[in-house]
C-alpha positions, 0 to 999 in steps of 0.5 A: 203576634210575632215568635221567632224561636232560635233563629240561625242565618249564615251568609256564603257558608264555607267561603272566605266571607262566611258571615253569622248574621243571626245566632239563636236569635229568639224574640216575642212581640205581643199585640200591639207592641212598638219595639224599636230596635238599635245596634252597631253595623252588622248587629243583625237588625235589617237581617231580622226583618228580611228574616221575618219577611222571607226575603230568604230562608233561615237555616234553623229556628222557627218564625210564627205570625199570629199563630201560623207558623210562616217559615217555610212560607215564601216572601209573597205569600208572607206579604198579607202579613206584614207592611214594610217600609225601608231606608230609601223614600224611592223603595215603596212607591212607583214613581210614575203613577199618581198618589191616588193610583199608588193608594189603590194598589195598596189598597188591593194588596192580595186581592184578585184583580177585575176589570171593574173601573179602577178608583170609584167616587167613595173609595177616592174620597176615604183616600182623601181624609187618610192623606188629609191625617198626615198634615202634609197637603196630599189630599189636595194632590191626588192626582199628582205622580209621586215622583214629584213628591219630596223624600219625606213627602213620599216616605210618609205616603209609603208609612200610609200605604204599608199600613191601609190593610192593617199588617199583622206586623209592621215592618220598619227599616231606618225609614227615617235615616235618608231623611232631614232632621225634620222631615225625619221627625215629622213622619216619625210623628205621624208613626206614633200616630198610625201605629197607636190609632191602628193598635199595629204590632211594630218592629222600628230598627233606628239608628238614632238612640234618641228615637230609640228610646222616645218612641215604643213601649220597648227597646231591644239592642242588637250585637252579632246577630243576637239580643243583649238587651231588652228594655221596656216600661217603665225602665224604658220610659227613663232611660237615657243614651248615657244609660244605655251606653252603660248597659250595652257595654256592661252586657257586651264588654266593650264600647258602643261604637256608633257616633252616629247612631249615639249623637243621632 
């Protein structure tokens, strides 16, 4: 579903602040892969993602999206691809609509638009029993503007409307890392729960090696802009934090220097 072949990016080439962000970076996800992604500050993981949703050109290398090859496609024509959801709960949605109003545009996504009436009777209903699954009351809500709705409220709601179209790839950026504990918590749950419904090819960068590890069938670790360390299955499954400290700083030669991202 996703081929990145010897991805290099560097940031104000020949300036005092000229930064490698990614070098020979290749990665391959199969269908239905939920990856989770960790690594320090500057390890290259949101450079990634910008990288595979065309927010810039990379310099080599090659980005492939369900066989068609997107590298020289622009950021919104990469769009129908991919559902992204960032950091920021205020990112992803427009504040000053309604829920239902927010559901729609996303549920138009790459459509062209008419002067037929905005929401039908049907298409309100659908987005009632899809709020009613995040067990957060919405559904009884549809007409209230999203910026009254709690970060965790409206971060859920963004995880929603990225994913109505069903992405070739899903995109997640630290989605959880502005949230509480709980709040944090319950939308990955409801994550765990779209993702494996919708059998959704997901990229999940975290800052929590905890979550890391609990959540996707793979996890990769990031450092100067490259992979040191792809675990899945099995191995996956029984990894601990005090484990994959040690095999990062076997494969680095130095200490993971992250207490927020190891304590969580």
């Amino acid at each position: 579903m996703l081929q990145m072949n010897n991805i290099y990016k560097t940031f104000n080439v020949g300036t005092v602040n000229e930064k490698t962000a990614l070098r020979n970076l290749s990665l391959t996800l199969e269908d239905g892969d939920f990856v989770t992604v960790i690594g320090g500050n500057g390890a290259g993981k949101s450079t990634m993602l910008n990288a595979i949703a065309g927010t810039w050109p990379v310099d080599n290398g090659s980005i492939v999206i369900d066989g068609i090859d997107v590298t020289k496609l622009p950021e919104y024509k990469r769009a129908k691809f991919l559902g992204r959801v960032f950091q920021d709960p205020m990112t992803g949605t427009a504040a000053t609509m309604e829920i239902e109003e927010n559901l729609a545009l996303a549920m138009r996504r790459g459509e062209s638009r008419t002067l037929r009436k905005g929401i039908k009777e049907k298409e309100r209903q659908q987005y009632r029993e899809m709020l009613a699954t995040l067990g957060l009351g919405l559904e009884d809500r549809m007409t209230s503007k999203v910026g009254l709705l709690s970060g965790g409220q409206r971060q859920a709601l963004t995880l929603l409307m990225a994913t109505l179209k069903k992405p070739k790839l899903l995109l997640l950026d630290e989605h959880t890392a502005a949230l509480d504990p709980k709040t944090a918590a319950k939308v990955l749950e409801t994550t765990d729960m779209i993702v494996n419904r919708d059998h959704l090819t997901t990229l999940m960068i975290t800052h929590n090696m905890k979550d890391a590890i609990a959540h996707g069938n793979r996890l990769i670790m990031m450092m100067d802009g490259r992979i040191i360390l792809d675990i899945r299955g099995e191995e996956k499954k029984k990894l601990t934090v005090a484990e994959l400290l040690h095999k990062f700083e076997e494969e680095s030669g130095e200490e993971f220097a992250n207490d927020k991202a190891i304590l969580g």
